[in-house]
C-alpha positions as a Markdown table, in Angstrom:
| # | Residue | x | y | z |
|---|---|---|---|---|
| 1 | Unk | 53.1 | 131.3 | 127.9 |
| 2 | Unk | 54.8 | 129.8 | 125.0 |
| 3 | Unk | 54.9 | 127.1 | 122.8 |
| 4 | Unk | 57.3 | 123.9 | 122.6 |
| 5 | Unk | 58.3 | 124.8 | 126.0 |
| 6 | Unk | 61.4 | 123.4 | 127.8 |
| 7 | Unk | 59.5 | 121.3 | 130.6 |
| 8 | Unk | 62.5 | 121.2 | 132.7 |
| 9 | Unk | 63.5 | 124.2 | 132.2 |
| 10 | Unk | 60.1 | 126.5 | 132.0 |
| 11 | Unk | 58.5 | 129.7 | 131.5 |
| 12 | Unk | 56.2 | 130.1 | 134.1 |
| 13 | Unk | 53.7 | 132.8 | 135.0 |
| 14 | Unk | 50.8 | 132.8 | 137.3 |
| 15 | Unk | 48.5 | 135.7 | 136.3 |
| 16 | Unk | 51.2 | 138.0 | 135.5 |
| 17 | Unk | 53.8 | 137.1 | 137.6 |
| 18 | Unk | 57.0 | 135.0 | 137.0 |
| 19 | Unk | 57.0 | 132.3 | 139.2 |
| 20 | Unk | 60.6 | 130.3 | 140.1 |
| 21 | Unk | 60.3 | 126.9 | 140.0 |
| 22 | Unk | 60.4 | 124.9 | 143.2 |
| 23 | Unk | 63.3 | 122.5 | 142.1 |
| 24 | Unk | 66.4 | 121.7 | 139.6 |
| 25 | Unk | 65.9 | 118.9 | 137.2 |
| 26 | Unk | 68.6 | 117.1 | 139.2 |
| 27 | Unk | 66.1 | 117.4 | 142.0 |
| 28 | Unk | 63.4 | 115.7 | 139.8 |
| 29 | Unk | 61.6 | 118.6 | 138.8 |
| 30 | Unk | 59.4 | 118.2 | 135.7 |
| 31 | Unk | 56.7 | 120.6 | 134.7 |
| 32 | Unk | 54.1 | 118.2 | 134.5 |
| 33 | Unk | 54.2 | 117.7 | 137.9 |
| 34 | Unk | 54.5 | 121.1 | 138.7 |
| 35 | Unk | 51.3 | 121.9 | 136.8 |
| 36 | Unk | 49.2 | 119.2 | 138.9 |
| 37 | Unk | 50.8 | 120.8 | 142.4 |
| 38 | Unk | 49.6 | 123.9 | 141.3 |
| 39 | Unk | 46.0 | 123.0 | 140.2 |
| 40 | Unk | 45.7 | 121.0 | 143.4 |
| 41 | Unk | 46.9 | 124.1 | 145.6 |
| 42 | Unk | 44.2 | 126.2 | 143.3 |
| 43 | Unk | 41.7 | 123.7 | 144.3 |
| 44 | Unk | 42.7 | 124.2 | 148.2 |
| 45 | Unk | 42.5 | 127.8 | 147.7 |
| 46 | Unk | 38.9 | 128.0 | 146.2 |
| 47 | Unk | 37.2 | 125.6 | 148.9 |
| 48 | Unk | 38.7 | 127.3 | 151.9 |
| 49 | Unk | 37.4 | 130.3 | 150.8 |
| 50 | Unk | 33.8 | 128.9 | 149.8 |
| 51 | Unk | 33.4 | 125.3 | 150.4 |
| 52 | Unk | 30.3 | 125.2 | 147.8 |
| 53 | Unk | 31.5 | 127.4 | 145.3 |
| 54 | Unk | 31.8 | 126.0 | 141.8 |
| 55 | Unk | 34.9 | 125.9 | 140.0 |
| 56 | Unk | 36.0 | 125.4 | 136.2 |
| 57 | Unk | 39.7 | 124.9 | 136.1 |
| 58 | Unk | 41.1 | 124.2 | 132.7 |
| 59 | Unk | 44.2 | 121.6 | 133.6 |
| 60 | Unk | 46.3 | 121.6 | 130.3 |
| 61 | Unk | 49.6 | 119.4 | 130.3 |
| 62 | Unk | 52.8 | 119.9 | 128.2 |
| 63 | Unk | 53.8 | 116.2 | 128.1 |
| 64 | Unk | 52.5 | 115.4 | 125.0 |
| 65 | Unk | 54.1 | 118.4 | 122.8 |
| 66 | Unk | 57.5 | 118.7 | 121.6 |
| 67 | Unk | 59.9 | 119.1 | 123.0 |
| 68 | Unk | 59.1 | 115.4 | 124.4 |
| 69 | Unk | 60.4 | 115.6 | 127.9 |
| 70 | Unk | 59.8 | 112.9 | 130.4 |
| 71 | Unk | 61.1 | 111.8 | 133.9 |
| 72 | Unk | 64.2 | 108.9 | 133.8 |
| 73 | Unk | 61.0 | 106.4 | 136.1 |
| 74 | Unk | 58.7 | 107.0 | 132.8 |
| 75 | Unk | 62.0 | 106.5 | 130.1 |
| 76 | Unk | 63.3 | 103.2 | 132.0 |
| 77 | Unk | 59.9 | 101.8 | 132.2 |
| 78 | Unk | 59.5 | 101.8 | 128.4 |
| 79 | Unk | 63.0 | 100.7 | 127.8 |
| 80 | Unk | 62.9 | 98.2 | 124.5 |
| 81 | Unk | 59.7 | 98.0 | 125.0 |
| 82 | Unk | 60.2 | 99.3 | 121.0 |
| 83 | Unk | 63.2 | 97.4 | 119.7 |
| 84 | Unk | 60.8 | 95.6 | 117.0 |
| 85 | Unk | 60.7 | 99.3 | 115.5 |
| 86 | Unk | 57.9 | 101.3 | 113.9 |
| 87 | Unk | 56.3 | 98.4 | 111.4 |
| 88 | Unk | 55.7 | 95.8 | 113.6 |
| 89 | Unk | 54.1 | 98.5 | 116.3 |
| 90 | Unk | 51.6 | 99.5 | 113.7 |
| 91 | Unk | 50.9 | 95.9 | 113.0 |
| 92 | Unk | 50.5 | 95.1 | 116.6 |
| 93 | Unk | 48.2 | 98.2 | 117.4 |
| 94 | Unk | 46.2 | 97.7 | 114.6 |
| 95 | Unk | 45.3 | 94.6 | 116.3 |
| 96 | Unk | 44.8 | 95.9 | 119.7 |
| 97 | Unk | 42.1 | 98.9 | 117.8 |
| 98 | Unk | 40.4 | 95.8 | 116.0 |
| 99 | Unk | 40.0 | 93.7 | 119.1 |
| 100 | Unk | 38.7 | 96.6 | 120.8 |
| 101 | Unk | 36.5 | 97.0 | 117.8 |
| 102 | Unk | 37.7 | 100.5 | 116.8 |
| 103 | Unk | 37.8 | 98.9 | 112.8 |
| 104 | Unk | 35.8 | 96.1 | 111.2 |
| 105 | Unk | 36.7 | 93.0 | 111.8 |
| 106 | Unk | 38.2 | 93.0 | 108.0 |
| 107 | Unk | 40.0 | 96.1 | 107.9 |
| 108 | Unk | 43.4 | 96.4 | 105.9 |
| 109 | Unk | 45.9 | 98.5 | 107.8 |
| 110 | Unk | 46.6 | 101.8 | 105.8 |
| 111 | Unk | 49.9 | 101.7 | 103.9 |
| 112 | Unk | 52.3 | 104.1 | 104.0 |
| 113 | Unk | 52.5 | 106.9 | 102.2 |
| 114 | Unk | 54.7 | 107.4 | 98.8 |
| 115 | Unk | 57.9 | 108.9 | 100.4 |
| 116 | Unk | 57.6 | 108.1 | 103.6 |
| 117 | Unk | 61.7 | 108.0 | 104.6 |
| 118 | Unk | 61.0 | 105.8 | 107.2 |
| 119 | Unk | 59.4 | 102.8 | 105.7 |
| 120 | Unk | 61.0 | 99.7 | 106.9 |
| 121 | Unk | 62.8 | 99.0 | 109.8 |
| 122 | Unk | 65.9 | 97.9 | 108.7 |
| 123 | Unk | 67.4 | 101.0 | 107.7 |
| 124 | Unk | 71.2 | 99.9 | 107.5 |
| 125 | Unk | 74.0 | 99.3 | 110.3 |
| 126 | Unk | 73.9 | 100.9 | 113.3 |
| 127 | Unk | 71.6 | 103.7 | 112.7 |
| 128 | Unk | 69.1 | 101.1 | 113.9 |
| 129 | Unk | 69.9 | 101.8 | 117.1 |
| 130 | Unk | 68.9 | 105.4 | 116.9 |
| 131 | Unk | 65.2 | 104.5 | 116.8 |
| 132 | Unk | 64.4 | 102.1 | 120.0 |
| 133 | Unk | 64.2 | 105.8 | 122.4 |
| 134 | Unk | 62.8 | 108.0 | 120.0 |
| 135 | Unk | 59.6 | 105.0 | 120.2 |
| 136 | Unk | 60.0 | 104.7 | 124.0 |
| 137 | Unk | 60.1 | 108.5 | 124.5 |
| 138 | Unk | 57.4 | 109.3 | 122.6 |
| 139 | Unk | 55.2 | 106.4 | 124.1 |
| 140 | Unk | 55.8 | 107.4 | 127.7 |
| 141 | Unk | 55.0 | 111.5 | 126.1 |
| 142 | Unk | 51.3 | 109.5 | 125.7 |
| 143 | Unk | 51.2 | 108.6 | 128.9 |
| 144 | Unk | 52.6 | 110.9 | 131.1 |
| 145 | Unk | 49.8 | 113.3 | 131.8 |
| 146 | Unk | 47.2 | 110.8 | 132.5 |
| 147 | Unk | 49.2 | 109.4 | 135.3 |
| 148 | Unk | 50.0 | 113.1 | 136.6 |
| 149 | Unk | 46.4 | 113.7 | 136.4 |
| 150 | Unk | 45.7 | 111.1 | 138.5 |
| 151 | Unk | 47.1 | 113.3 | 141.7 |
| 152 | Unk | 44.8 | 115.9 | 140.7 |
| 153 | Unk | 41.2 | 113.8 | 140.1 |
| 154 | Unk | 42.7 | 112.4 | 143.3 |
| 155 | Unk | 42.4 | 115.8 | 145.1 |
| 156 | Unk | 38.8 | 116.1 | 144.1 |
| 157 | Unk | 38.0 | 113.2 | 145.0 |
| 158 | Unk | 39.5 | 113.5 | 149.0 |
| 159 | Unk | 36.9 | 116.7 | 149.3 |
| 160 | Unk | 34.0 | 114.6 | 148.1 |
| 161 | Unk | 33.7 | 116.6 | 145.0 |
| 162 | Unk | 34.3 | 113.7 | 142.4 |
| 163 | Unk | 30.6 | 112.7 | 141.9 |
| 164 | Unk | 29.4 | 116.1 | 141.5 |
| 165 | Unk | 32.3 | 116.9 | 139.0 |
| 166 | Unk | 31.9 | 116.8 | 135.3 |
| 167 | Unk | 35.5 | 116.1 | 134.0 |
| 168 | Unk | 35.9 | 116.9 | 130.0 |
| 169 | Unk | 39.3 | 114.7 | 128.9 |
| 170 | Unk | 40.2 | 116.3 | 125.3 |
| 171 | Unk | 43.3 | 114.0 | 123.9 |
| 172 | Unk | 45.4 | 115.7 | 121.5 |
| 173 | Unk | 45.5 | 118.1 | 118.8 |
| 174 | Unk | 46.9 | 117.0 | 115.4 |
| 175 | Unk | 47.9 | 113.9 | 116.3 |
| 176 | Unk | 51.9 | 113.0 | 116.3 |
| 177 | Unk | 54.1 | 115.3 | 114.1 |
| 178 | Unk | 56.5 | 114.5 | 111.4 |
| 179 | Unk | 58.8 | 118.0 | 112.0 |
| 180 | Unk | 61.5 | 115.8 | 113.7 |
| 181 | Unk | 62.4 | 114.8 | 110.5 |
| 182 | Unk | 63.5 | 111.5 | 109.0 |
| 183 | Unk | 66.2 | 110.9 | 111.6 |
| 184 | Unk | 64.1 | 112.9 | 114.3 |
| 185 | Unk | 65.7 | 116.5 | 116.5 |
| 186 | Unk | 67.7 | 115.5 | 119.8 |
| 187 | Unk | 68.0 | 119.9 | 119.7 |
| 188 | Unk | 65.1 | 121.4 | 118.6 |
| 189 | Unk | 66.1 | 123.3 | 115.8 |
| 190 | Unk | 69.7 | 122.4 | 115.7 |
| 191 | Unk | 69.8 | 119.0 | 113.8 |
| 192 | Unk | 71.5 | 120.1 | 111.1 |
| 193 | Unk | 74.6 | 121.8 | 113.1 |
| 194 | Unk | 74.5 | 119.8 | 115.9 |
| 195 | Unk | 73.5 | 116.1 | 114.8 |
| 196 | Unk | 76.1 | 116.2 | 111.2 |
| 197 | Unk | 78.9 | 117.4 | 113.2 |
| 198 | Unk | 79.1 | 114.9 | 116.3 |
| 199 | Unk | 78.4 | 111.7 | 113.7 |
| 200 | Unk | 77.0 | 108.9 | 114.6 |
| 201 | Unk | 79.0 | 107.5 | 117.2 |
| 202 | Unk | 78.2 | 110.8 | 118.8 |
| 203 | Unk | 74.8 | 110.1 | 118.7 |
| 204 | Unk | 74.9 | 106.8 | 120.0 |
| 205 | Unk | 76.8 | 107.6 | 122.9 |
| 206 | Unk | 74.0 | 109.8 | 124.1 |
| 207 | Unk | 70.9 | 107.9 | 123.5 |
| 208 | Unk | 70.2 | 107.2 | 126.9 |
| 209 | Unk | 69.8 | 110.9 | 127.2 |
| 210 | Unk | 67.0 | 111.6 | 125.0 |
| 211 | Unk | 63.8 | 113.1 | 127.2 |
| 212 | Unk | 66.3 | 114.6 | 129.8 |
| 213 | Unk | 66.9 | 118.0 | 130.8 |
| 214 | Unk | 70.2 | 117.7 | 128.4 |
| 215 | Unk | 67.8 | 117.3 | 125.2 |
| 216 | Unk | 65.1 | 118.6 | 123.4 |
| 217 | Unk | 64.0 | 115.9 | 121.3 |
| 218 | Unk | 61.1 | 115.3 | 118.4 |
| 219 | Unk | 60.9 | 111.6 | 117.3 |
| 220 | Unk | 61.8 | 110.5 | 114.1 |
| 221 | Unk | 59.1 | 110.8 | 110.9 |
| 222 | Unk | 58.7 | 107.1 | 110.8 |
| 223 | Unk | 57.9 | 106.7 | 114.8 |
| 224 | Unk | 55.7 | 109.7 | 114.1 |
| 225 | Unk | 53.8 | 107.8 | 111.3 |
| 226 | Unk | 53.5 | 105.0 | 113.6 |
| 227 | Unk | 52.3 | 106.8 | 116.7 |
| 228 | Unk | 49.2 | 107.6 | 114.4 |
| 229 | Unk | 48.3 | 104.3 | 113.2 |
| 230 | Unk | 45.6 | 102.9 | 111.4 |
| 231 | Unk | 45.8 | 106.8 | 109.3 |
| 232 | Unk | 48.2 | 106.5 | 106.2 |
């Protein structure tokens, strides 16, 4: 019912009703999740009713919008997947588009744009270490609703719906955003107040936080830039 919504923490409403949610985070409830359980149960509900009734359910994930929340599985199977930071990943996806022939065969990768804070990965001392999560967070945010989805199209396909189904996959909206700022937001909203007073050491000590329930993160411009390679 709102944008940027926690997705530990939700807003939930089924028609007009508030609905509770049916675990904590420390039970390992993400909204994501919730979302498929609820379209499956839908799904139940329509055929019991009328087996050959169609149906037109619009399933529309939060995983891929800010705040960029995903479960500790998803985080720790991305872990330094990253730690070549945001230049070398637009190198090596540029490669993967042109080998899956996405570009020409001579296609120059885009620069990046005059004023771009985050050009270059070796941005001084320790502040390095910052980036690794924001890149591994924002990865697994790509991936997260397909897997997810994949209990739902699995649903369908049990009732021996799946070859009469016409399934519409619509990826994104504008791409990955650059409002987490040159050093990215682990509070929406609160980098300033929150991020300048704890330091840096404060920061570090809580990377392996970022995409939990304690967080609500936006990557950092220069991830951001990366996450929308070959575009400039």
């Amino acid at each position: 019912m709102n944008g940027e919504t926690n997705q530990y923490y939700r807003c939930f409403i089924r028609n007009t009703s508030p609905v509770a949610a049916p675990r904590t985070p420390e039970q390992g409830y993400q909204l994501t999740e919730n979302l498929a359980d609820e379209a499956i149960a839908w799904l139940n509900g329509v055929k019991a009713t009328n087996p050959k009734k169609p149906w037109p359910p619009l399933f529309s994930t939060r995983a891929v919008h800010a705040p960029h929340h995903a479960p500790q599985s998803y985080r720790d199977k991305y872990k330094g997947r990253f730690d070549a930071g945001w230049d070398k990943y637009r190198e090596e996806t540029f490669t993967r588009q042109k080998k899956a022939r996405r570009h020409p065969a001579d296609a120059k990768l885009t620069p990046a744009a005059q004023g771009n804070p985050g050009v270059g990965w070796a941005i001084g001392g320790r502040q390095e270490g910052l980036c690794p999560p924001d890149g591994e967070l924002h990865r697994v945010s790509r991936v997260t609703p397909t897997r997810r989805s994949a209990a739902w199209f699995d649903a369908v396909a049990e009732r021996g719906d799946l070859d009469n189904t016409l399934i519409l996959y619509i990826v994104g909206d504008n791409g990955a955003s650059a409002e987490g700022g040159p050093g990215g937001d682990r509070q929406r909203g609160l980098r300033a107040s929150t991020e300048s007073s704890s330091g840096l050491d404060g920061l570090l000590s809580k990377l392996d936080q970022i995409g939990g329930p304690e967080t609500e993160p936006h990557v950092p411009v220069a991830w951001a830039w990366a996450a929308n390679t070959p575009f400039q």
